[in-house]
C-alpha positions in Angstrom: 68.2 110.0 67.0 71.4 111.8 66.5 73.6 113.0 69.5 73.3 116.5 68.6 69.8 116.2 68.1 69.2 114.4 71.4 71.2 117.1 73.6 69.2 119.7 71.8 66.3 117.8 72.8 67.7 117.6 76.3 67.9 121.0 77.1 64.5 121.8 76.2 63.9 119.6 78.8 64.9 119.8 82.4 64.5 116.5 83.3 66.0 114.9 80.3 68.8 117.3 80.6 69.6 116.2 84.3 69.3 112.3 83.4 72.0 112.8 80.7 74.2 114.8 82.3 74.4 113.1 85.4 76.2 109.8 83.8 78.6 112.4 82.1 79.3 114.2 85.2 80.2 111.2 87.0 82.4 110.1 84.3 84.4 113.0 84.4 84.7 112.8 87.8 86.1 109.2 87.3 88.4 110.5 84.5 89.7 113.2 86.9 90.4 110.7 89.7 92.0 108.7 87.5 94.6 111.2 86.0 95.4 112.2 89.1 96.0 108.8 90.3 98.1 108.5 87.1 100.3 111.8 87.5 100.7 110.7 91.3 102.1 107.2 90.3 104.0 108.5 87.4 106.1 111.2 89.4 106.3 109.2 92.3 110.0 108.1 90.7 111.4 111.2 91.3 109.9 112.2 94.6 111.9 113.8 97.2 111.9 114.5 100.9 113.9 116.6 103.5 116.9 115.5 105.3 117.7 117.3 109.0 119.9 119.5 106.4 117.0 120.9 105.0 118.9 119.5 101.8 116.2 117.9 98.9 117.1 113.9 99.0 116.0 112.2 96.0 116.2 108.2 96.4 115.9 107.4 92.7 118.6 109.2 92.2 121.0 108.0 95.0 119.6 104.8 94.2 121.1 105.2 90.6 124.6 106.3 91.5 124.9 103.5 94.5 124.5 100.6 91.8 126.4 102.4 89.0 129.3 102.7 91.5 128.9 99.4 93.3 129.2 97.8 89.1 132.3 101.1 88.5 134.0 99.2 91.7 133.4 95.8 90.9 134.6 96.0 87.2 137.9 98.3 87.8 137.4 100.5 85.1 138.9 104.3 85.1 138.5 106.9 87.5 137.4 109.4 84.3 134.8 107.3 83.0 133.6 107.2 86.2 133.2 110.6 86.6 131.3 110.9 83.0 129.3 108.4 84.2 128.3 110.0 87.4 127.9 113.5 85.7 125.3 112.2 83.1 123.5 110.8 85.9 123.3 114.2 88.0 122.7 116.0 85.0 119.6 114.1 84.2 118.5 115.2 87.7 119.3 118.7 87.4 122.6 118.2 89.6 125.4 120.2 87.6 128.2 119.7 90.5 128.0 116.2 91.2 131.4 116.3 93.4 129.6 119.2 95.5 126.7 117.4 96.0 126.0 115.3 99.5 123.6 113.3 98.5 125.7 112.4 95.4 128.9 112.0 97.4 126.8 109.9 100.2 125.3 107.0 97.4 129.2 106.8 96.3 130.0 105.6 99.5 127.3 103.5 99.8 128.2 102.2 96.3 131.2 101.2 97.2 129.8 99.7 100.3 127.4 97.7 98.3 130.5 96.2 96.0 131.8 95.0 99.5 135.1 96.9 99.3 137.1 97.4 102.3 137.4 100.6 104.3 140.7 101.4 103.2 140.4 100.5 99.8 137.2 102.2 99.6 138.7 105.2 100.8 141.3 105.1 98.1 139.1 104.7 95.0 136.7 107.3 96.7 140.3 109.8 96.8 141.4 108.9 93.5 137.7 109.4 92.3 137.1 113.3 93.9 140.6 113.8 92.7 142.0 113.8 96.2 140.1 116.4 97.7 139.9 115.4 101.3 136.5 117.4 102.2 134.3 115.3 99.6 136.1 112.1 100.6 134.8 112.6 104.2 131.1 112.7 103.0 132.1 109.6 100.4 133.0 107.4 103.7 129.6 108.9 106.0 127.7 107.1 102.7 130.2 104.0 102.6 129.9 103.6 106.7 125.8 104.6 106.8 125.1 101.6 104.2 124.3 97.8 105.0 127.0 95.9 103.8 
C-alpha cells in the first residue's frame, strides 16, 4: 500500500489516524528538541554576559585577542600589524573601535600577561601599541594586572 493511499485510508479512520500520527508527532517533537539543542550548542561560542558595567563581555572574543597578543609579544613583530590584526578580530565581532573598547583593551593586557612580560615592558608595548594615549593604556594594565600569570 502506497503512503498516500494509506493516509487517505487513515483519515477515514479515527483510529488508524491517531496510531499513525502519534509516532510522527513524537518524532517531531524529538526533531524540535534536537535543533534546539543544536542552535544552543552552536551559538554558545559567541555567548555573552554582563559585567558590573553593564558592558556586553564576550569571552570568545577576549579569549581571541589574549592569545593573538600573548604570540604579537612573544614574536616582536610591528606595532601596525598588530593593530590590523586586532581590528580584523573586532570586526568579526561587530567591534569597529577596537582601541575604545574595554573589553578589547582588558584581553591586551592579559595578552601580554600571558607572554610573561614584565610590568614595565608591558606597559611600553601596550603605549607604543594605543599610540601613546595614556587613558586606553590604563585599561591595557587593569587586563595585564587582572590575569594569572
Amino acid at each position: 500500500m502506497g503512503v498516500s493511499r494509506m493516509l487517505r485510508t487513515a483519515f477515514r479512520r479515527p483510529a488508524l489516524a491517531l496510531l499513525l500520527g502519534a509516532p510522527l508527532a513524537a518524532a517531531g517533537c524529538s526533531i524540535s528538541a534536537s535543533s534546539e539543542s543544536l542552535s544552543k550548542s552552536v551559538s554558545s561560542p559567541f555567548k555573552s554576559s554582563s559585567n558590573s558595567s553593564g558592558e556586553s563581555e564576550d569571552t570568545g572574543y577576549q579569549d581571541e585577542v589574549r592569545s593573538f597578543t600573548a604570540g604579537f609579544a612573544r614574536s616582536g613583530s610591528d606595532a601596525e600589524a598588530f593593530r590590523r590584526g586586532v581590528a580584523s578580530i573586532a570586526t568579526r565581532r561587530g567591534i569597529h573601535d577596537w582601541e575604545d573598547d574595554d573589553q578589547t583593551c582588558r584581553a591586551i593586557g592579559a595578552g601580554l600577561r600571558q607572554a610573561e612580560l614584565g610590568r614595565d615592558r608591558a606597559e611600553a608595548l601596550a603605549g607604543d601599541l594605543l599610540s601613546g594615549r595614556a587613558d586606553r593604556v590604563k585599561v591595557v594594565m587593569k587586563g595585564f594586572d587582572a590575569a594569572r600569570p
